[in-house]
Structure formats: structure tokens, C-alpha cells
VOPAGU-2260 file (C-alpha; in pm, 1 decimal, decimal comma):
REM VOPAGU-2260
SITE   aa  ch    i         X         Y         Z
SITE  UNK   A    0    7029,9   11379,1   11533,0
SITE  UNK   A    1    7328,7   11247,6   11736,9
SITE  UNK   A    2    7614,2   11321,7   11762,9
SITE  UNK   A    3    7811,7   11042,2   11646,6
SITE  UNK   A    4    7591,8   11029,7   11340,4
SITE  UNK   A    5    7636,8   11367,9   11254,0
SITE  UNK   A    6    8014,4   11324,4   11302,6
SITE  UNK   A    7    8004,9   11027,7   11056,8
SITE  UNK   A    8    7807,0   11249,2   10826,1
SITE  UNK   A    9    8076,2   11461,6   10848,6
SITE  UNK   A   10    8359,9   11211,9   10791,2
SITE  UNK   A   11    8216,6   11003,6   10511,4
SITE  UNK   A   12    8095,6   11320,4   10346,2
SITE  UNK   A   13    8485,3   11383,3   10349,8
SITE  UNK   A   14    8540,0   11043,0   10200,6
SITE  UNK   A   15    8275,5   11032,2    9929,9
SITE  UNK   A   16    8310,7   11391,5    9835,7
SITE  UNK   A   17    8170,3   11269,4    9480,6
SITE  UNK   A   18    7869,5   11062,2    9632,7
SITE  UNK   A   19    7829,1   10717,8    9561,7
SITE  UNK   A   20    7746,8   10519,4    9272,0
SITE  UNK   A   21    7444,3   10294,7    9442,8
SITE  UNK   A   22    7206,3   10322,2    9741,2
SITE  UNK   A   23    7410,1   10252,2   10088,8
SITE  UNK   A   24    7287,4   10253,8   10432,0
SITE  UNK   A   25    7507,2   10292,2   10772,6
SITE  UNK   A   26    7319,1   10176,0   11057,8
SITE  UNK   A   27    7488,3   10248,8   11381,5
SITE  UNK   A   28    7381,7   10041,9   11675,0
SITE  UNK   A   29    7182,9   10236,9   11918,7
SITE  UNK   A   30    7273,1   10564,8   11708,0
SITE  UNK   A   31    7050,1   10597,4   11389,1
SITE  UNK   A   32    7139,7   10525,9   11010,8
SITE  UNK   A   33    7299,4   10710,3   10708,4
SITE  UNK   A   34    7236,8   10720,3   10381,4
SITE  UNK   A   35    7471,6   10748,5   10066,5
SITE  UNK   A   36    7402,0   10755,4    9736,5
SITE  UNK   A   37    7489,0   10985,0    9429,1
SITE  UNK   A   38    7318,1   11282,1    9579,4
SITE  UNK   A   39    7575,5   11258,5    9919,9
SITE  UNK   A   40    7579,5   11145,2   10246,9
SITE  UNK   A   41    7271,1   11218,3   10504,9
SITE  UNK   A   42    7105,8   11092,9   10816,6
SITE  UNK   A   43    6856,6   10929,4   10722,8
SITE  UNK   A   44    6655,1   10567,6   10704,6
SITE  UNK   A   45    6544,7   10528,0   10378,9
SITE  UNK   A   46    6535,7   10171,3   10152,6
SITE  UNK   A   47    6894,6   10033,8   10007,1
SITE  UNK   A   48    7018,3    9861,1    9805,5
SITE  UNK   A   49    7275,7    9712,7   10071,9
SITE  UNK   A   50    7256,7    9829,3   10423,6
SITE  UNK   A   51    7572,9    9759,4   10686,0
SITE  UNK   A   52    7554,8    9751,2   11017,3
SITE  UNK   A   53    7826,0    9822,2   11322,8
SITE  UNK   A   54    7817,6    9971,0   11667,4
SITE  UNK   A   55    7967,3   10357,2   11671,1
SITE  UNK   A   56    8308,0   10230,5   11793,3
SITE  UNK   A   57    8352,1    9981,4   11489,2
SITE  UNK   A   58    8219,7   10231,1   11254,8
SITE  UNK   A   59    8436,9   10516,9   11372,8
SITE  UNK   A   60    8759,5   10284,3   11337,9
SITE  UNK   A   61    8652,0   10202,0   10971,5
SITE  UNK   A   62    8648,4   10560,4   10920,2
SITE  UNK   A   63    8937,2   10641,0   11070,4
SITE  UNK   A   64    9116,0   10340,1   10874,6
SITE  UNK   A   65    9221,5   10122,4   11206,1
SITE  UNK   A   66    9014,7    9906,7   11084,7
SITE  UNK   A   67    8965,2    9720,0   10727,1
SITE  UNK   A   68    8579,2    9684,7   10651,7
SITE  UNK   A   69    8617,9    9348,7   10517,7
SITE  UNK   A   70    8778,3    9237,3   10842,7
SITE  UNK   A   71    8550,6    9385,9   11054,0
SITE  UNK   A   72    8303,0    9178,4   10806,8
SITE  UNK   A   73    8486,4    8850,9   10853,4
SITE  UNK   A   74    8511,1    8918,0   11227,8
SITE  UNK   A   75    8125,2    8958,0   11273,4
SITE  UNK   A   76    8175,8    9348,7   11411,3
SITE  UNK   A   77    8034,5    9445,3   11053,7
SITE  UNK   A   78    7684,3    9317,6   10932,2
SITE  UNK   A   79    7579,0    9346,1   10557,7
SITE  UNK   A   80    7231,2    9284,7   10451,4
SITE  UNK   A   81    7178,8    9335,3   10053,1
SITE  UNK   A   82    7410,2    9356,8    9773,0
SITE  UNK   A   83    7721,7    9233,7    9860,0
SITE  UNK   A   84    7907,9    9343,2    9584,4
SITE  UNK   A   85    7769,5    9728,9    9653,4
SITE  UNK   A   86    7931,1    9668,8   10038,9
SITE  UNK   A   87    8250,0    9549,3    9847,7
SITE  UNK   A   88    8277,2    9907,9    9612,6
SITE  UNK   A   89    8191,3   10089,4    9941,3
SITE  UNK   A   90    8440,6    9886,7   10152,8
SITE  UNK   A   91    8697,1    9955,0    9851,1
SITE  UNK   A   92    8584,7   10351,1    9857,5
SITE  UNK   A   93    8618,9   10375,4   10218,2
SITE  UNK   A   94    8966,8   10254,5   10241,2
């Protein structure tokens, strides 16, 4: 595993210290994926019910709150395939 995902493991684990109410994938461009769902956050590539894609820099700055999800959604940094309104209750959860 790399580093940067098992420093977003980390973080988000942090964040979502009660898991997450749905099935939520982080792919990081060039990096791997992460999973979260009501059992926690883990590396890992597994089917979702949304999944969201970013490169490691966007993804960090989400994380680290210099960045609002939605924006990085509306500015094309952010990809979401799925359920949108799943990426809007993680967006929310994140911020």
C-alpha cells in the first residue's frame, strides 16, 4: 500500500470515526482506492455504491479542508461516478 493512501486511511478514518452510512469509494489517481462504509475506512477496491475520483493533491486538500468537495466537483478536479446524492452526504461529512 502507498503511502498517500495509507495517510488518507488515516485521515478519513479520523473524519468518519463512526463509518459511513453507504458504500463509498476514493480512487486516487495513480495511488490506489479506499473504501468506506459502516464497517470503516480501508484500502481497498471493492464495488460502490458511488465511487469519486481525484489525484492525491486534490484529495489531500479536501481532507485538509482547503478545498470544498463540491467545488472541486464543479471545477472538474473531483469525478463522481454513482449515486450522487451518497457523494453529496459524504461531501457534507467530510467538511
Amino acid at each position: 500500500m502507498s503511502d498517500v493512501i495509507e495517510a488518507a486511511v488515516a485521515a478519513l478514518s479520523a473524519k468518519l470515526s463512526d463509518g459511513f452510512d453507504g458504500v463509498a469509494k476514493f480512487v486516487i489517481t495513480g495511488e490506489g482506492a479506499i473504501m468506506l462504509d459502516a464497517n470503516g475506512v480501508r484500502a481497498g477496491d471493492e464495488d460502490a455504491d458511488v465511487t469519486m475520483t481525484a489525484s492525491a493533491d486534490t484529495f489531500r486538500a479536501i481532507l485538509e479542508g482547503d478545498m470544498n468537495p463540491t467545488m472541486a466537483f464543479m471545477t472538474g478536479k473531483l469525478s463522481v461516478d454513482g449515486s450522487m446524492g451518497m457523494a453529496m452526504k459524504l461531501g457534507s461529512a467530510l467538511s
